[in-house]
MIMAR-233518 format. One record per residue (C-alpha): x, y, z; residue number from 1. Coordinates in steps of 0.001 Angstrom, whole numbers, plus 500000, padded with zeros to 6 digits. Layout:
residues N
{X X&Y Y&Z Z&i NUM}
...
This chain:
residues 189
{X 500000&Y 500000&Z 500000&i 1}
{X 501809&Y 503482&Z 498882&i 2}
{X 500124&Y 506837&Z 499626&i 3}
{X 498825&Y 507093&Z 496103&i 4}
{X 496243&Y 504854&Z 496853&i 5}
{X 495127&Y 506242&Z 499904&i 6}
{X 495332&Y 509947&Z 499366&i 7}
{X 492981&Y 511979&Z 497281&i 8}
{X 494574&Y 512943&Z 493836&i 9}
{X 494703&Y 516582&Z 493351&i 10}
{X 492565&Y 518073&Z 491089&i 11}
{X 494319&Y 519439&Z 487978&i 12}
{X 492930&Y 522849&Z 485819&i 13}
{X 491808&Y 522644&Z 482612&i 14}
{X 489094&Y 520986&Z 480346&i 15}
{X 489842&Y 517449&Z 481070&i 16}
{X 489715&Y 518048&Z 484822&i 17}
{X 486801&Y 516718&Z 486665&i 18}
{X 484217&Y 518816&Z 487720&i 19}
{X 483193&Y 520092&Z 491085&i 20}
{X 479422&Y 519845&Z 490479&i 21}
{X 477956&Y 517281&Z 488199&i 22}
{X 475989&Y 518918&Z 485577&i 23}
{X 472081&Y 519127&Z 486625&i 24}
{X 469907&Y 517459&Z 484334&i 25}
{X 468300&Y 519592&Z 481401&i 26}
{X 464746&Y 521189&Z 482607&i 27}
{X 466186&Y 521399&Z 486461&i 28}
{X 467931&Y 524683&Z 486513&i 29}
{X 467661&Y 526925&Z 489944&i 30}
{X 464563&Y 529129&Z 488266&i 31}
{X 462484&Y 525546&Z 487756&i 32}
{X 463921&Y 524679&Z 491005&i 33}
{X 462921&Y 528276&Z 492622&i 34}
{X 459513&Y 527866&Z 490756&i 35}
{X 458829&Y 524457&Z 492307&i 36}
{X 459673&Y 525818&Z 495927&i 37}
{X 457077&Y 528692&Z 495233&i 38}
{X 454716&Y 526588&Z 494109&i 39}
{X 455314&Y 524394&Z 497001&i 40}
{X 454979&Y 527220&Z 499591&i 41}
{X 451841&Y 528673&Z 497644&i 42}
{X 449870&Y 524579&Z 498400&i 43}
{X 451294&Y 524868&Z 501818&i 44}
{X 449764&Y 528413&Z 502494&i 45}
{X 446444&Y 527780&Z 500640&i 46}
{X 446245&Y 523686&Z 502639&i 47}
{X 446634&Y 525084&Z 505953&i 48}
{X 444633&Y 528461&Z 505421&i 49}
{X 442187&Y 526243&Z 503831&i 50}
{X 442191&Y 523823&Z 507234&i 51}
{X 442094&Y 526709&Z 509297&i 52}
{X 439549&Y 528349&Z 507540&i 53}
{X 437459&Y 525256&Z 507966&i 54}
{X 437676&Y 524975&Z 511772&i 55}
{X 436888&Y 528694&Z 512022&i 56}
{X 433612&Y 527654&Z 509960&i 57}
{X 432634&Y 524913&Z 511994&i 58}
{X 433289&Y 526597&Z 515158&i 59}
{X 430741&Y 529567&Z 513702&i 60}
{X 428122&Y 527099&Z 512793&i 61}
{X 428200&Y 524653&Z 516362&i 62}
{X 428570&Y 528149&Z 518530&i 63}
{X 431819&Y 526811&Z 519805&i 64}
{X 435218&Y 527725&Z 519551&i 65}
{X 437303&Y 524739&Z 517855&i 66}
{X 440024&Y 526977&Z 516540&i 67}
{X 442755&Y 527162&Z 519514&i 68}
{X 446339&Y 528460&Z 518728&i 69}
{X 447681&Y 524873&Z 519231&i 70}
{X 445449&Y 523262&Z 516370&i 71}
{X 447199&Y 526180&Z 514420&i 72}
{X 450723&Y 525407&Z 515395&i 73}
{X 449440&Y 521587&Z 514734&i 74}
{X 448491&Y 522889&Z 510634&i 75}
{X 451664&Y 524316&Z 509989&i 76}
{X 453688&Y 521034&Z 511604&i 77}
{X 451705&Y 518839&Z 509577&i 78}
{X 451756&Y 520445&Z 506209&i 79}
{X 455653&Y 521637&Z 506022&i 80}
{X 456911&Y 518285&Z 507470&i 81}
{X 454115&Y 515474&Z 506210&i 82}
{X 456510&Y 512960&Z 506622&i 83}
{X 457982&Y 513152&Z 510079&i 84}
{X 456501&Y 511178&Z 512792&i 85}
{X 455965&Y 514333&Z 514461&i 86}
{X 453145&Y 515186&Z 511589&i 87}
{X 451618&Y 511441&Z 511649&i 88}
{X 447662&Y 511194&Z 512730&i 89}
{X 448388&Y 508977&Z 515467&i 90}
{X 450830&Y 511658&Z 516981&i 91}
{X 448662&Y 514513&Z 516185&i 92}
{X 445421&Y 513191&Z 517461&i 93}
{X 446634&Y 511313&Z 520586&i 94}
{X 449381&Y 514223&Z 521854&i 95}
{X 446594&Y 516369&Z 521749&i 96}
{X 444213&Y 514145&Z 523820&i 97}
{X 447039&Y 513447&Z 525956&i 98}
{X 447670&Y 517432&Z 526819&i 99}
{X 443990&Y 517830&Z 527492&i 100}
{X 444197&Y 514917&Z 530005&i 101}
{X 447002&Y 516791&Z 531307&i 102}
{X 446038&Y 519741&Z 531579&i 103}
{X 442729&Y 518414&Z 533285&i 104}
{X 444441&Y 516267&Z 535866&i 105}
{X 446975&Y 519149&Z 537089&i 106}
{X 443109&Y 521707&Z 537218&i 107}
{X 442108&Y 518795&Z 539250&i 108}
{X 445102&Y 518224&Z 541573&i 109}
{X 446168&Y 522304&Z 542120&i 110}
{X 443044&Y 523560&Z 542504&i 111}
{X 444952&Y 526697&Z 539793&i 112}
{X 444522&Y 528139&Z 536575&i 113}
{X 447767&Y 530203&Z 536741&i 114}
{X 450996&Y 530710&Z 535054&i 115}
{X 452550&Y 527934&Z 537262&i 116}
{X 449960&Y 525202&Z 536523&i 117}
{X 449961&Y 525699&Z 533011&i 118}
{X 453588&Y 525666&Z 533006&i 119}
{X 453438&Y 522262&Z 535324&i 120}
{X 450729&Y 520974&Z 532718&i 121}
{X 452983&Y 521682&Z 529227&i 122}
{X 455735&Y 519827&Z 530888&i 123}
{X 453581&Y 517007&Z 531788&i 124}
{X 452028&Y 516646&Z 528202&i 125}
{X 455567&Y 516639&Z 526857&i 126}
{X 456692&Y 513249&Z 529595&i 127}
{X 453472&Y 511954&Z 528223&i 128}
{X 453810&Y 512476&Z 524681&i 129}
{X 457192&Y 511290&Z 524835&i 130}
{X 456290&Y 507943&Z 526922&i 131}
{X 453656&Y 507170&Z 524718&i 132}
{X 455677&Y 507340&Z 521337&i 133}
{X 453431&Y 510305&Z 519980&i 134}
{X 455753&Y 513675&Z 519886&i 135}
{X 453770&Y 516674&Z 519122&i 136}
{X 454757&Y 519614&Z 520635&i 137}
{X 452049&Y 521451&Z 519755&i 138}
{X 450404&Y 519180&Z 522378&i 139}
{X 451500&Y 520820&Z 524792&i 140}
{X 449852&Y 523950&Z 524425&i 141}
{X 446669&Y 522147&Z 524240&i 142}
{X 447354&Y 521425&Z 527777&i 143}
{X 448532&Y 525524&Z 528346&i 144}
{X 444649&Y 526288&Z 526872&i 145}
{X 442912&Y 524084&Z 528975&i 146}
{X 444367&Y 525515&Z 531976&i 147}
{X 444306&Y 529102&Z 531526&i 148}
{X 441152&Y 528842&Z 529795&i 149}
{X 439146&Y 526096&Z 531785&i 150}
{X 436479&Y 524649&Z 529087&i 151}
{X 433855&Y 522322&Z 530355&i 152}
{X 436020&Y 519080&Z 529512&i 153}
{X 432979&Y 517251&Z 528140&i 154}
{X 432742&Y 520029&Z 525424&i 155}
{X 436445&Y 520573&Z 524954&i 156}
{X 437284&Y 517163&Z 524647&i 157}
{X 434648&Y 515950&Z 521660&i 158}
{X 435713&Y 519334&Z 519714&i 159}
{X 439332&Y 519019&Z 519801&i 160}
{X 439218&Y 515252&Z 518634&i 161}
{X 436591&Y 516361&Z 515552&i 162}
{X 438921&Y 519093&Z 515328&i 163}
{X 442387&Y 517400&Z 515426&i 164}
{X 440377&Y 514214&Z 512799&i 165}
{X 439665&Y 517379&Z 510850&i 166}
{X 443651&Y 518656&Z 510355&i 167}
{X 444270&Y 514910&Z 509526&i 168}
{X 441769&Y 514901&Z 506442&i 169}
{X 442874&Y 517919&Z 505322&i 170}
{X 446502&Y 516642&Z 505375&i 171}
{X 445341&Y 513562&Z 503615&i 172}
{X 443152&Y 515905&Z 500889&i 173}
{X 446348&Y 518346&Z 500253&i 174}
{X 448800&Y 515805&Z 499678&i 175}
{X 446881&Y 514332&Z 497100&i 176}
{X 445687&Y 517451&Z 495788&i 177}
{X 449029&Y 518448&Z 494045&i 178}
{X 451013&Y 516212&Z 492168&i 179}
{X 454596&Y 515409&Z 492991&i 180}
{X 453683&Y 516478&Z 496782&i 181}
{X 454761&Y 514468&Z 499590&i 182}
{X 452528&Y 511613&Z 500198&i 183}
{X 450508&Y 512116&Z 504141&i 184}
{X 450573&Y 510281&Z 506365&i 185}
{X 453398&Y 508078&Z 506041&i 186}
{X 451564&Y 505462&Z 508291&i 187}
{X 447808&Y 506054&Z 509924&i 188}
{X 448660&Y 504397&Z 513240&i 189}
């Protein structure tokens, strides 16, 4: 074994050299490559606006709010990562299940709807995402709203699991909607 074979060979100048950057094929230049990323960001805008937009509607037409700022944070997750496990129904639905539970057990046990107990109630949504294999963190401000805001769990609860089935169809719709788009969910369960 000589050092030849081990070391890189220097690259020498001039038209037989080899290039840095293979050529990209023809058709794939950085404007069709900057035109796919807009169009892209345009579906993502118009899927989650659209999703929002519908829970906004549905909250109008029941008289009750479904539209919280964690189902929001929850849209954007799922539609600019479709693919992560973070993004999958079973993590969306259950983590936020799981931070209403929280939330309700730590209204239960401190008697509090402060700062403190909300903060006491995130934390606990994120040990029980984490233990039960279904990261979310949007979860965990589920469990923020349900303290500060104290809804009548048997009304809270039925609305944010229509609300968090209703993000999951619409994840399911807008992946299919444009071609070439990444496929949701990856797995259902």
């Amino acid at each position: 074994m000589n050092a030849d074979s081990v070391l890189p060979r220097p690259r020498l100048p001039g038209p037989g050299a080899p290039r840095a950057d293979p050529p990209l094929p023809k058709g794939r230049g950085r404007r069709n490559s900057a035109w796919h990323g807009a169009v892209g960001t345009l579906h993502g805008v118009g899927a989650v606006t659209t999703v929002l937009l519908l829970l906004a509607a549905i909250g109008a037409v029941i008289g009750e709010p479904v539209l919280i700022p964690s189902l929001a944070a929850s849209a954007g997750v799922l539609h600019s990562t479709p693919t992560l496990p973070v993004a999958q129904p079973r993590s969306v639905v259950v983590a936020h299940l799981l931070g209403a539970g929280a939330g309700y057990l730590v209204l239960a046990l401190s008697q509090s709807s402060g700062p403190w107990s909300a903060a006491l109630a995130g934390g606990l949504t994120f040990a029980a995402t984490t233990l039960a294999r279904t990261p979310h963190s949007p979860a965990c401000a589920t469990a923020v709203v349900v303290v500060l805001q104290t809804p009548a769990a048997a009304r809270f609860v039925p609305l944010l699991l229509g609300a968090t089935v209703v993000l999951v169809l619409g994840g399911f719709a807008a992946s299919r909607v444009r071609r070439g788009a990444a496929r949701y969910p990856v797995r259902w369960w």
